[in-house]
DRENPA-3360 file (N, C-alpha, C; in nm, 2 decimals, always signed):
BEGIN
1 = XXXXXXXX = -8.37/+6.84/-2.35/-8.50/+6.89/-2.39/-8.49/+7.02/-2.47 ~ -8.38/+7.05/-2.53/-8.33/+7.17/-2.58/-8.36/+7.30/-2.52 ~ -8.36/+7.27/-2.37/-8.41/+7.44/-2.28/-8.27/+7.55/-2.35 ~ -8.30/+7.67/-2.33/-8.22/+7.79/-2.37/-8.13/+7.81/-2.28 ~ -8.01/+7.84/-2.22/-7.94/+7.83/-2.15/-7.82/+7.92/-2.20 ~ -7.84/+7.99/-2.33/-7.69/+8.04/-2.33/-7.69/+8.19/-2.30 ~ -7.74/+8.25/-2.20/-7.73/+8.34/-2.14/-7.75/+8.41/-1.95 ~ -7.69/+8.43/-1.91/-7.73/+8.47/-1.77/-7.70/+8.56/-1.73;
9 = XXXXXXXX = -7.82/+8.65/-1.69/-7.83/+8.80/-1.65/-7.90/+8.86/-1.55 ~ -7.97/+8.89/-1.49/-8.04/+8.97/-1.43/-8.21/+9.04/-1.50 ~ -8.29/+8.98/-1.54/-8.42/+9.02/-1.59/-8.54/+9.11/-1.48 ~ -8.56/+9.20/-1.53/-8.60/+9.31/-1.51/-8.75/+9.31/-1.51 ~ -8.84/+9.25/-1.58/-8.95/+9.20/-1.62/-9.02/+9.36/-1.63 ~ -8.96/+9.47/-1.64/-9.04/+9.61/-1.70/-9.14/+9.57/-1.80 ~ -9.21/+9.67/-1.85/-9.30/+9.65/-1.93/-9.26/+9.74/-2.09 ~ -9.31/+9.65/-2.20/-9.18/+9.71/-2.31/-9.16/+9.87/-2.35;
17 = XXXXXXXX = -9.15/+9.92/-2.42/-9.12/+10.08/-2.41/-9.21/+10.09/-2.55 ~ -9.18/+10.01/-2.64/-9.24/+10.00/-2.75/-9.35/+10.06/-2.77 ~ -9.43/+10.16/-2.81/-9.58/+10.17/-2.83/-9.64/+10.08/-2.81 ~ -9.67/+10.01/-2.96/-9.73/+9.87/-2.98/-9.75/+9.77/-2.89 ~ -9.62/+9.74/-2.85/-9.58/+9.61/-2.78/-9.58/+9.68/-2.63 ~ -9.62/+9.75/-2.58/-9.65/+9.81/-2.48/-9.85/+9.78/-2.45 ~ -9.87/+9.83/-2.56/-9.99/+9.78/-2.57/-10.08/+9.63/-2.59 ~ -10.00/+9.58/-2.61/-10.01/+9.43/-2.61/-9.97/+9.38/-2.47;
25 = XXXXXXXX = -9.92/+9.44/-2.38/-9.84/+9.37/-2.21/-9.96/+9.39/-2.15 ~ -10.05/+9.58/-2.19/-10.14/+9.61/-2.11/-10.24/+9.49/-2.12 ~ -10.25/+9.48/-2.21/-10.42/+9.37/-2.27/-10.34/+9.26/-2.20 ~ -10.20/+9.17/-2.20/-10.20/+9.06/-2.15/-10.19/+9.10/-1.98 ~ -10.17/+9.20/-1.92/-10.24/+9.22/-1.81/-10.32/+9.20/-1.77 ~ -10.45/+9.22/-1.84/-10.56/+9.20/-1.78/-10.61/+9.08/-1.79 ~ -10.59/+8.99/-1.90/-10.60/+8.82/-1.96/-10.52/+8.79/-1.85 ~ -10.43/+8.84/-1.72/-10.36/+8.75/-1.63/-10.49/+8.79/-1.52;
33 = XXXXXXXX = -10.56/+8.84/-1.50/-10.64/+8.85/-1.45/-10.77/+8.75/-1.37 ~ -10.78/+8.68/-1.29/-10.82/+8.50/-1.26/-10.99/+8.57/-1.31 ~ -11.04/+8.67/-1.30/-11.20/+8.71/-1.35/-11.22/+8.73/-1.47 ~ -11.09/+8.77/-1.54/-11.08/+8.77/-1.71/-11.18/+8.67/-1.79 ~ -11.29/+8.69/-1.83/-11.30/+8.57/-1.94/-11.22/+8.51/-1.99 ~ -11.14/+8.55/-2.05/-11.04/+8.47/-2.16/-10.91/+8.41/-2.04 ~ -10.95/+8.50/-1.94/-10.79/+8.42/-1.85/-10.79/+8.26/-1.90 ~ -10.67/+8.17/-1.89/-10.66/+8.06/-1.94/-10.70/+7.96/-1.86;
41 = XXXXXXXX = -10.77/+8.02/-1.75/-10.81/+7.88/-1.60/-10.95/+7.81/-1.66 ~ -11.02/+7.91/-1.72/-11.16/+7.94/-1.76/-11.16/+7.82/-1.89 ~ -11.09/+7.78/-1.93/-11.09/+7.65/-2.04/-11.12/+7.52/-1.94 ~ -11.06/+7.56/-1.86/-11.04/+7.39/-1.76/-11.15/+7.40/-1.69 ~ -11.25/+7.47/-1.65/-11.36/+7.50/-1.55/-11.42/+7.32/-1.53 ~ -11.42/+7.23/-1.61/-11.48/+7.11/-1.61/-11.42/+7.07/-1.52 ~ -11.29/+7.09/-1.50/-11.19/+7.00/-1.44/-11.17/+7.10/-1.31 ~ -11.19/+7.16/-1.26/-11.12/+7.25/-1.14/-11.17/+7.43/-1.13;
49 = XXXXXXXX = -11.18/+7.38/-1.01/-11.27/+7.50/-0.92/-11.18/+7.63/-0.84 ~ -11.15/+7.76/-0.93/-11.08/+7.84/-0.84/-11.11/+7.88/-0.74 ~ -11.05/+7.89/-0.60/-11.03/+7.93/-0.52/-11.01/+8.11/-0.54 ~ -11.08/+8.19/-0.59/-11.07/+8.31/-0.57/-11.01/+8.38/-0.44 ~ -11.04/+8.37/-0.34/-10.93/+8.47/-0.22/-10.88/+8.36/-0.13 ~ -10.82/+8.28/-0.20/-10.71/+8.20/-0.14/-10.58/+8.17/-0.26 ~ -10.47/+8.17/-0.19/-10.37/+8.13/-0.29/-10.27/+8.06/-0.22 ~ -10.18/+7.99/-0.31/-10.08/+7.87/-0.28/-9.94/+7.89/-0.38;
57 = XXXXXXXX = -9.82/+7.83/-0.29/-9.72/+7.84/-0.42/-9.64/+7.99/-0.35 ~ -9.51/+8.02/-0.39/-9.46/+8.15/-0.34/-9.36/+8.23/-0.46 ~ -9.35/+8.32/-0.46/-9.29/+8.39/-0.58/-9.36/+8.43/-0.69 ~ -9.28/+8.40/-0.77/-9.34/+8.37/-0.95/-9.45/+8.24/-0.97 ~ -9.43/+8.15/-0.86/-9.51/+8.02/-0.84/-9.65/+8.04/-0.76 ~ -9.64/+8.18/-0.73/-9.82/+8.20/-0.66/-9.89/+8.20/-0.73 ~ -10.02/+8.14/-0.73/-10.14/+8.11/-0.78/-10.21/+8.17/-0.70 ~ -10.38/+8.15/-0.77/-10.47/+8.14/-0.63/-10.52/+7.97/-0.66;
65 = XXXXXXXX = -10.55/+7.93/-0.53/-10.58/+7.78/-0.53/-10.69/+7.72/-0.58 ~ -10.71/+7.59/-0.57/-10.81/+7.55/-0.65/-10.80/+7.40/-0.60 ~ -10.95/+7.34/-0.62/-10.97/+7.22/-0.58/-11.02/+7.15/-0.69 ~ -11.01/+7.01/-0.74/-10.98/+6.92/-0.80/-11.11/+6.89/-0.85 ~ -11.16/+6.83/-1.00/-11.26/+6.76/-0.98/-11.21/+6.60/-1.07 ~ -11.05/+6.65/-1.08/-11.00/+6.51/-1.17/-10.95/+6.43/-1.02 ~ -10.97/+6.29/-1.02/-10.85/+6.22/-0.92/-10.70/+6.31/-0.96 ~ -10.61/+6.21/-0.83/-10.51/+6.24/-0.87/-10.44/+6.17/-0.99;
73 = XXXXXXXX = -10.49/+6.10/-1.00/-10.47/+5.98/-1.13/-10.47/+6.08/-1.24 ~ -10.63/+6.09/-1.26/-10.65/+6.20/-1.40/-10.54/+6.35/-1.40 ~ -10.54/+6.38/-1.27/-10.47/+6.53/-1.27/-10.35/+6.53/-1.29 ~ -10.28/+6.36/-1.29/-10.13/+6.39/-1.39/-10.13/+6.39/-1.48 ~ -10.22/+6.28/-1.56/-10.27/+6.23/-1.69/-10.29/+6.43/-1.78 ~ -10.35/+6.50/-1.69/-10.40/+6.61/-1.76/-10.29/+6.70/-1.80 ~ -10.21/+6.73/-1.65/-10.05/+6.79/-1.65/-9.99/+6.72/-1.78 ~ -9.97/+6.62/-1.82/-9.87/+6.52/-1.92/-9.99/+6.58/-2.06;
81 = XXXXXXXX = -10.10/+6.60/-2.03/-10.15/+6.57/-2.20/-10.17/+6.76/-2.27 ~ -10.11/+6.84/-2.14/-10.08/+6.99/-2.16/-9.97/+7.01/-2.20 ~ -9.87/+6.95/-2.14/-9.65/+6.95/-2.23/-9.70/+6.89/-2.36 ~ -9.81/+6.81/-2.38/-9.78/+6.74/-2.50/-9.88/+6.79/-2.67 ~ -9.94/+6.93/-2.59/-10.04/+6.93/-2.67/-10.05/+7.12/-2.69 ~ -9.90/+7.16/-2.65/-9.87/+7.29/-2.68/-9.76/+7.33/-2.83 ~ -9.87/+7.40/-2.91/-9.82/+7.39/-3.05/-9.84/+7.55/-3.11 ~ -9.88/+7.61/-2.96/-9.82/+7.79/-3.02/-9.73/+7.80/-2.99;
89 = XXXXXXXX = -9.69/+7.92/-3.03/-9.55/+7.99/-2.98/-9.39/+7.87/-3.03 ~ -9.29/+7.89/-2.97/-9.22/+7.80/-3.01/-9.19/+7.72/-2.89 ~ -9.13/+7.58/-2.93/-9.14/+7.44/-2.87/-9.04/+7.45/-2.80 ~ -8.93/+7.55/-2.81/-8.82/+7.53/-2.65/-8.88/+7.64/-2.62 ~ -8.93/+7.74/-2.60/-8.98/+7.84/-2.50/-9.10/+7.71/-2.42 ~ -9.16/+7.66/-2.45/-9.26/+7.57/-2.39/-9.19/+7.47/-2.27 ~ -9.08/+7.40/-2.34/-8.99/+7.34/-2.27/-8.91/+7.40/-2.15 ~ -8.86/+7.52/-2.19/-8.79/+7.59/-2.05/-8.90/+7.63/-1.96;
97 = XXXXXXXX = -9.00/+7.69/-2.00/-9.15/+7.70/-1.90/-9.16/+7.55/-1.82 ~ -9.18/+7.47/-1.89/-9.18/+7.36/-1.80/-9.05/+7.29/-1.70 ~ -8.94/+7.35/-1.73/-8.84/+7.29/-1.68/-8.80/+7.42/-1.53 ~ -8.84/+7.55/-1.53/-8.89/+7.63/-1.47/-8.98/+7.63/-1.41 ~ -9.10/+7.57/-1.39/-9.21/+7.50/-1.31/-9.15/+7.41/-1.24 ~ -9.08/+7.30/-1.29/-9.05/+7.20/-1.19/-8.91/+7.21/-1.12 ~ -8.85/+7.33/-1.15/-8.75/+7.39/-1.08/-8.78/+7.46/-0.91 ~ -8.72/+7.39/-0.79/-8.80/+7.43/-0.66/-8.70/+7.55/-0.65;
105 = XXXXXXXX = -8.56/+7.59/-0.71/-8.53/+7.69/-0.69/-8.57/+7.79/-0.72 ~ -8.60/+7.90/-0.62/-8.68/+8.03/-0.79/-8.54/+8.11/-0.85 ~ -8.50/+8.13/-0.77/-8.36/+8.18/-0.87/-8.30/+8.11/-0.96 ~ -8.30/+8.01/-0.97/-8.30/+7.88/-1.12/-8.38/+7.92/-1.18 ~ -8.52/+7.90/-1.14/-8.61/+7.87/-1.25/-8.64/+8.03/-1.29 ~ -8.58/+8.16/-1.24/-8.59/+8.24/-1.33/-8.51/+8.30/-1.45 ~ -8.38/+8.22/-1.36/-8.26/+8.23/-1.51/-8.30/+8.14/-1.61 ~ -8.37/+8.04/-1.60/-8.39/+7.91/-1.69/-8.49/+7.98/-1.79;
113 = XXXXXXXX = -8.58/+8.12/-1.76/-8.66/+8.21/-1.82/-8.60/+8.32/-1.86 ~ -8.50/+8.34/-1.78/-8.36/+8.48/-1.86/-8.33/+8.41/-2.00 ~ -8.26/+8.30/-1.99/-8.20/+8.24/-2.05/-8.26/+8.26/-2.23 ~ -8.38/+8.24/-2.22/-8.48/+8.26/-2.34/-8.56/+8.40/-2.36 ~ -8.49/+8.48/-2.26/-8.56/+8.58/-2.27/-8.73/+8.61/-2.23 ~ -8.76/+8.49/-2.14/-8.94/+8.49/-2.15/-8.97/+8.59/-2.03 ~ -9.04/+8.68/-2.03/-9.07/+8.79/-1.96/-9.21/+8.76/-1.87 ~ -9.20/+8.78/-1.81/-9.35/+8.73/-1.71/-9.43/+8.87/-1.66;
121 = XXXXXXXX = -9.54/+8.84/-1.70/-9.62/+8.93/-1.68/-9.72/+8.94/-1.54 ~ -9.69/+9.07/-1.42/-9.78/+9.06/-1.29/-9.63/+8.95/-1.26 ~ -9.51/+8.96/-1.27/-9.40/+8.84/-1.16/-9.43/+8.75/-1.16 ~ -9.53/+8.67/-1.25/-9.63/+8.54/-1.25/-9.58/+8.46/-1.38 ~ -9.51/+8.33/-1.33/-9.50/+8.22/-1.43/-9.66/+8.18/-1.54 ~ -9.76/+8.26/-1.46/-9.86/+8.22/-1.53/-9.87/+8.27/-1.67 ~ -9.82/+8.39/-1.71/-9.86/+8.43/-1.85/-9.71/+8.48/-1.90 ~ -9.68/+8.43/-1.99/-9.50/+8.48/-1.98/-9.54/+8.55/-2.16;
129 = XXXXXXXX = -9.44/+8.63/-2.25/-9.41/+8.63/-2.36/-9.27/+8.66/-2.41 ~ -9.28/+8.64/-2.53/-9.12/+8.65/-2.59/-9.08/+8.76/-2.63 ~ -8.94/+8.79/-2.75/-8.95/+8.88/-2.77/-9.02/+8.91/-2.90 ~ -9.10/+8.81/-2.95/-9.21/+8.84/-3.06/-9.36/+8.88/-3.01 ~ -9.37/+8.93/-2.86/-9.46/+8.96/-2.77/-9.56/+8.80/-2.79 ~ -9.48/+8.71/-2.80/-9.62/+8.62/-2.84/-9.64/+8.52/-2.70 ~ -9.77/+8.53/-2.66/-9.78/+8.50/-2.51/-9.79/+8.33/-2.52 ~ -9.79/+8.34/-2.38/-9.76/+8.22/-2.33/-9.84/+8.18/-2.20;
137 = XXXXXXXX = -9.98/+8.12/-2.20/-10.04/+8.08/-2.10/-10.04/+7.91/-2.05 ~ -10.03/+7.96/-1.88/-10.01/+7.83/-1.78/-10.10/+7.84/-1.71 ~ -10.19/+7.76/-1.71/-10.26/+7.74/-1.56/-10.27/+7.71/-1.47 ~ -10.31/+7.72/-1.39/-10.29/+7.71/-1.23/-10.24/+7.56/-1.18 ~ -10.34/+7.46/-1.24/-10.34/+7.33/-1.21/-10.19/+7.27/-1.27 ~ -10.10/+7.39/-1.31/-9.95/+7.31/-1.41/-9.84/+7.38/-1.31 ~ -9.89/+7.46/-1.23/-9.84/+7.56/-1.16/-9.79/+7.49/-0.99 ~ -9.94/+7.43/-0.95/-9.98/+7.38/-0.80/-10.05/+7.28/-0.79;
145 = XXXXXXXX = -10.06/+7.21/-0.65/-10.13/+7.11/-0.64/-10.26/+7.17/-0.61 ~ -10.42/+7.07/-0.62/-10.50/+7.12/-0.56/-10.49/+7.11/-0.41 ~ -10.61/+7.18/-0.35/-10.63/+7.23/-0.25/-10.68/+7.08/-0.21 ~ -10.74/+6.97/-0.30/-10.83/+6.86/-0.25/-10.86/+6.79/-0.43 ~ -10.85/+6.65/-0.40/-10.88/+6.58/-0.50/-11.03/+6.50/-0.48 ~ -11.09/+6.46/-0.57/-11.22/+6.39/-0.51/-11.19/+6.23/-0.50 ~ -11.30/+6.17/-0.40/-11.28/+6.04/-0.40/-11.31/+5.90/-0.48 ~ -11.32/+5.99/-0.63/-11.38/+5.88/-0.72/-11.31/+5.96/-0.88;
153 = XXXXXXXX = -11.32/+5.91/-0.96/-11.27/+5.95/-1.07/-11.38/+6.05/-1.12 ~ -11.34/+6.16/-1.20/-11.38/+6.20/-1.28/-11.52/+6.15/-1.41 ~ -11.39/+6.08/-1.48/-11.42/+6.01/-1.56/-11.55/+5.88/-1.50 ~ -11.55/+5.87/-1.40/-11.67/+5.77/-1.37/-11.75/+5.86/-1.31 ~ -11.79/+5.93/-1.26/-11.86/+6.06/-1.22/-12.01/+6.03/-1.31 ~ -12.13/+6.02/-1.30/-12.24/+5.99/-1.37/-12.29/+5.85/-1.45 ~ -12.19/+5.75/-1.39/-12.24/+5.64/-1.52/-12.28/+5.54/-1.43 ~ -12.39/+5.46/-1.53/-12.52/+5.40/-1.45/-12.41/+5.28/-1.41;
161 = XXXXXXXX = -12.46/+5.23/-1.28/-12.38/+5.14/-1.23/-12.50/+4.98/-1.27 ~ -12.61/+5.04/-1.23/-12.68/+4.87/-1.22/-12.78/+4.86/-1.35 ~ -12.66/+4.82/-1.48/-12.76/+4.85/-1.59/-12.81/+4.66/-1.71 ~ -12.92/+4.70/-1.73/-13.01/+4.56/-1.79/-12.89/+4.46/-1.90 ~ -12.84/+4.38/-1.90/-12.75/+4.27/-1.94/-12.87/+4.24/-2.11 ~ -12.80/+4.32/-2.20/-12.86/+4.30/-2.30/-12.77/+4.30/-2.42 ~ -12.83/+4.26/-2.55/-12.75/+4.27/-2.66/-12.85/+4.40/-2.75 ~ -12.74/+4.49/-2.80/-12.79/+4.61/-2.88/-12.69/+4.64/-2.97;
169 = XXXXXXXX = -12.76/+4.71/-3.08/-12.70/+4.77/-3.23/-12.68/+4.88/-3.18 ~ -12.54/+4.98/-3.19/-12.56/+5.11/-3.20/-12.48/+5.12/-3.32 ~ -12.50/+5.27/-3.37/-12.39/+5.33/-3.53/-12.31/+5.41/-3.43 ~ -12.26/+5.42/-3.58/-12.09/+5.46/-3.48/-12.06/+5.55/-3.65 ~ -12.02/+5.66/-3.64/-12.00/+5.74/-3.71/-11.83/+5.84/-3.72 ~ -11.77/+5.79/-3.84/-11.62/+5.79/-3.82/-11.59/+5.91/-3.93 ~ -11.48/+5.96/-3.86/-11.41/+6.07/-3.93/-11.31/+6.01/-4.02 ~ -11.31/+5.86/-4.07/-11.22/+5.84/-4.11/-11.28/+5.76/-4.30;
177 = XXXXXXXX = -11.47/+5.72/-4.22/-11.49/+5.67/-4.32/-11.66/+5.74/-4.39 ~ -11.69/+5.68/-4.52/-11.75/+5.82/-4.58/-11.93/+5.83/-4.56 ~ -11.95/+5.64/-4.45/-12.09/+5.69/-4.43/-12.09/+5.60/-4.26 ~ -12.22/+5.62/-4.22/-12.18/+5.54/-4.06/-12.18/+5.41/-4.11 ~ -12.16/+5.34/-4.00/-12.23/+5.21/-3.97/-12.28/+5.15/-3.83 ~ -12.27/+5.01/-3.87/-12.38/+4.98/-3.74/-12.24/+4.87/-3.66 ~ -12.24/+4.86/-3.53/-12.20/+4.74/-3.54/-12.32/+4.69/-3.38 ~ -12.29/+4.53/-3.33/-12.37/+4.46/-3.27/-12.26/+4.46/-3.16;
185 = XXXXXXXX = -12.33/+4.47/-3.04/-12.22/+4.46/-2.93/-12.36/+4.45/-2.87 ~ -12.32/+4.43/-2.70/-12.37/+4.41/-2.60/-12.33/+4.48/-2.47 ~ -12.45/+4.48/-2.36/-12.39/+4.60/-2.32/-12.30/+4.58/-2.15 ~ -12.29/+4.45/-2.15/-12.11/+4.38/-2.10/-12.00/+4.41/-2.13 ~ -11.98/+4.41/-2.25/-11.89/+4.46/-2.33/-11.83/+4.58/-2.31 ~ -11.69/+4.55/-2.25/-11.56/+4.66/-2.25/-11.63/+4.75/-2.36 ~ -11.56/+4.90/-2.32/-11.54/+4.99/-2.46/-11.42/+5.00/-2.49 ~ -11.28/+4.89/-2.41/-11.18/+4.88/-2.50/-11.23/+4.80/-2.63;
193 = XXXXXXXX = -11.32/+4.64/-2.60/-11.39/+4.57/-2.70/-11.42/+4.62/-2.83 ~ -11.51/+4.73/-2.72/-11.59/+4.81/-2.91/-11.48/+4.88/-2.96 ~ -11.38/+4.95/-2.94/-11.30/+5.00/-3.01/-11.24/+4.90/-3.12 ~ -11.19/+4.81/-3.09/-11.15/+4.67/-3.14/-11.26/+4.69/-3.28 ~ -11.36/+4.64/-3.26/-11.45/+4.60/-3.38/-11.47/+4.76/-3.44 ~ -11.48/+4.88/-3.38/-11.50/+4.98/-3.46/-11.33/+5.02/-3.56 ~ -11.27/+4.98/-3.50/-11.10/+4.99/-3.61/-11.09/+4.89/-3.72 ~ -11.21/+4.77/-3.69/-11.20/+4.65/-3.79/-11.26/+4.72/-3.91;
201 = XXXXXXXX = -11.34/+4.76/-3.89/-11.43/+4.90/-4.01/-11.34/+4.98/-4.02 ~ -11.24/+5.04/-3.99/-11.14/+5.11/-4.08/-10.98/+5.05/-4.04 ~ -10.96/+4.98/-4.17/-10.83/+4.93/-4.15/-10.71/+5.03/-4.11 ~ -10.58/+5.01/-4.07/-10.50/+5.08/-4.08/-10.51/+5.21/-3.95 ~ -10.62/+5.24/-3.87/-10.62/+5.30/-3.75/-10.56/+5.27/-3.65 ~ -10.46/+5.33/-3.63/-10.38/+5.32/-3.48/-10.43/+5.28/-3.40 ~ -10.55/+5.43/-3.37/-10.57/+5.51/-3.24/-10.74/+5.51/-3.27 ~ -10.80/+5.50/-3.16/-10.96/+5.53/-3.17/-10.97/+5.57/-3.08;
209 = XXXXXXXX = -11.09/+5.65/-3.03/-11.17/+5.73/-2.96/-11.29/+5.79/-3.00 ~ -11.38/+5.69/-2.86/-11.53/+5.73/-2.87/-11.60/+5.80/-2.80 ~ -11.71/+5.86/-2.84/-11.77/+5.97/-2.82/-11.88/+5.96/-2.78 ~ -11.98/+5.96/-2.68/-12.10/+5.98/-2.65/-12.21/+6.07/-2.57 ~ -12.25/+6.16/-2.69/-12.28/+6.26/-2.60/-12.22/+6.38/-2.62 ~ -12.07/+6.39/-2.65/-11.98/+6.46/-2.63/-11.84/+6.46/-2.47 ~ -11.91/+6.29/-2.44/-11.83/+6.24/-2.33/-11.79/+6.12/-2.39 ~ -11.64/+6.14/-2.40/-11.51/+6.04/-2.42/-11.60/+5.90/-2.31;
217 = XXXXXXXX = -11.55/+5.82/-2.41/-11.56/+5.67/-2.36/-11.46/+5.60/-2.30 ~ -11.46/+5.54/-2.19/-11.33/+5.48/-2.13/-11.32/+5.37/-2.15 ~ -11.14/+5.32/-2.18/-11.14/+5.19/-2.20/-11.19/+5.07/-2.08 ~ -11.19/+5.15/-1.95/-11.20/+5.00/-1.91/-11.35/+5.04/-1.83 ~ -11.46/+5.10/-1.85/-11.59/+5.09/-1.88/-11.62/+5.01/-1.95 ~ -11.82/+4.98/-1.91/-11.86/+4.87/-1.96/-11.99/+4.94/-2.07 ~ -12.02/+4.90/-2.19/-12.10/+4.99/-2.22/-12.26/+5.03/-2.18 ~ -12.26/+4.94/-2.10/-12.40/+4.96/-2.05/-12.40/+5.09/-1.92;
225 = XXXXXXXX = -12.29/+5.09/-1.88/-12.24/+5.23/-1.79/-12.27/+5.33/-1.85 ~ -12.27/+5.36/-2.00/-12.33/+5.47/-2.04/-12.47/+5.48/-2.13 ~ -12.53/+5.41/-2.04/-12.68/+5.40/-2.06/-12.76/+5.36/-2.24 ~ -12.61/+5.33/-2.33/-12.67/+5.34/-2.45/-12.80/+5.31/-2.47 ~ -12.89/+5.34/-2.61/-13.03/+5.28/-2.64/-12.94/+5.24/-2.75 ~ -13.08/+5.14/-2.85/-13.04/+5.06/-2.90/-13.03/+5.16/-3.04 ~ -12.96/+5.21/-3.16/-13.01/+5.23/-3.23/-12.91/+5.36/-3.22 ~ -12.86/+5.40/-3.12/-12.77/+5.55/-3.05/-12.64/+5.54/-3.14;
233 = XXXXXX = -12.65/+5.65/-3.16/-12.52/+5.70/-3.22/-12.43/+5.73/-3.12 ~ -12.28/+5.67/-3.15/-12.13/+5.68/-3.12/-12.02/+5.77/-3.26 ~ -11.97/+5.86/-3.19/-11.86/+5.97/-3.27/-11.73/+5.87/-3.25 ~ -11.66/+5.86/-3.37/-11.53/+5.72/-3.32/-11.47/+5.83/-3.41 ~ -11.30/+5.87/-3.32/-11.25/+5.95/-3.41/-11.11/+5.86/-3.40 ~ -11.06/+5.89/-3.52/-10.95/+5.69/-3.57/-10.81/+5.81/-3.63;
% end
């Protein structure tokens, strides 16, 4: 995974001496902070409920806890689509953070952060930076397990279960082409299905993903699960 490894020492995690870059540790101080606005938990709030005066995990690995609103299905799915969708900072500091997370030794997984020099701010794997002061936020849920997962998916969470067996037009409106269109589906019909016929309207798409609402459509949903009307607009990003 190209982790950093060519050094072992003893890390101090002081705070820099530098003016400047002293002043940048204080502000990431407070951003490590779980009431901070900007703290990095506060993106996920859809997905997971902090536990304010409770915590889990020991060391550099303390958190405060938190309970689930993804299955445990979705909450790997989420874990996997965070290693895969980190594009600040540089790509083996990201990699040794992760290889230091799933390290149960803590004395490993702090050399494995010597190694690259990543400094951790508050002794907390949660907010680490380099020596370009450029931070590095983890959240809790990459950190620990929840406290409790729910007993239904996420992703199914609100969608009509007992809905009228009909045939309907919706548009579907693509980032890929230059005006909508319509297509005719029914509302039995998989939304792996409609993906199918919405890719036939732009050749050469891999990948689709639809939108309703501003809630992702699932492939193995039925479209009448999300209550479409006839005539409703779908976001299809290809």
């Amino acid at each position: 995974m190209g982790i950093c490894t060519n050094k072992q020492y003893a890390q101090t995690n002081e705070p820099p001496q530098n003016h400047r870059q002293n002043r940048l540790y204080l502000n990431y101080q407070q951003l490590a902070n779980i009431n901070h606005p900007l703290n990095v938990n506060h993106k996920y709030n859809n997905y997971f409920q902090i536990l304010p005066d409770t915590t889990v995990g020991k060391g550099i690995k303390m958190t405060n806890q938190y309970t689930s609103r993804l299955s445990r299905e979705e909450w790997l799915e989420k874990r996997k689509e965070f290693w895969e969708s980190r594009v600040e900072g540089e790509k083996v500091y990201w990699q040794s953070i992760q290889k230091a997370i799933e390290e149960q030794d803590e004395a490993n997984a702090q050399a494995i952060l010597n190694a690259c020099d990543l400094k951790l701010v508050n002794n907390s794997i949660q907010l680490l930076y380099d020596n370009s002061m450029h931070k590095y936020d983890v959240p809790v849920f990459m950190i620990n397990e929840p406290q409790s997962f729910p007993s239904t998916k996420f992703c199914d969470a609100g969608l009509l279960q007992d809905f009228q067996e009909t045939e309907l037009k919706i548009k579907v409106r693509s980032n890929k082409l230059p005006q909508d269109f319509e297509v005719v589906t029914h509302t039995n019909q998989s939304i792996a299905e409609l993906k199918t016929k919405v890719q036939e309207s732009a050749p050469g798409s891999e990948q689709c993903r639809l939108f309703i609402k501003g809630r992702e459509m699932r492939n193995h949903h039925l479209i009448g699960n999300y209550q479409l009307k006839d005539g409703e607009m779908v976001q299809a990003f290809m």
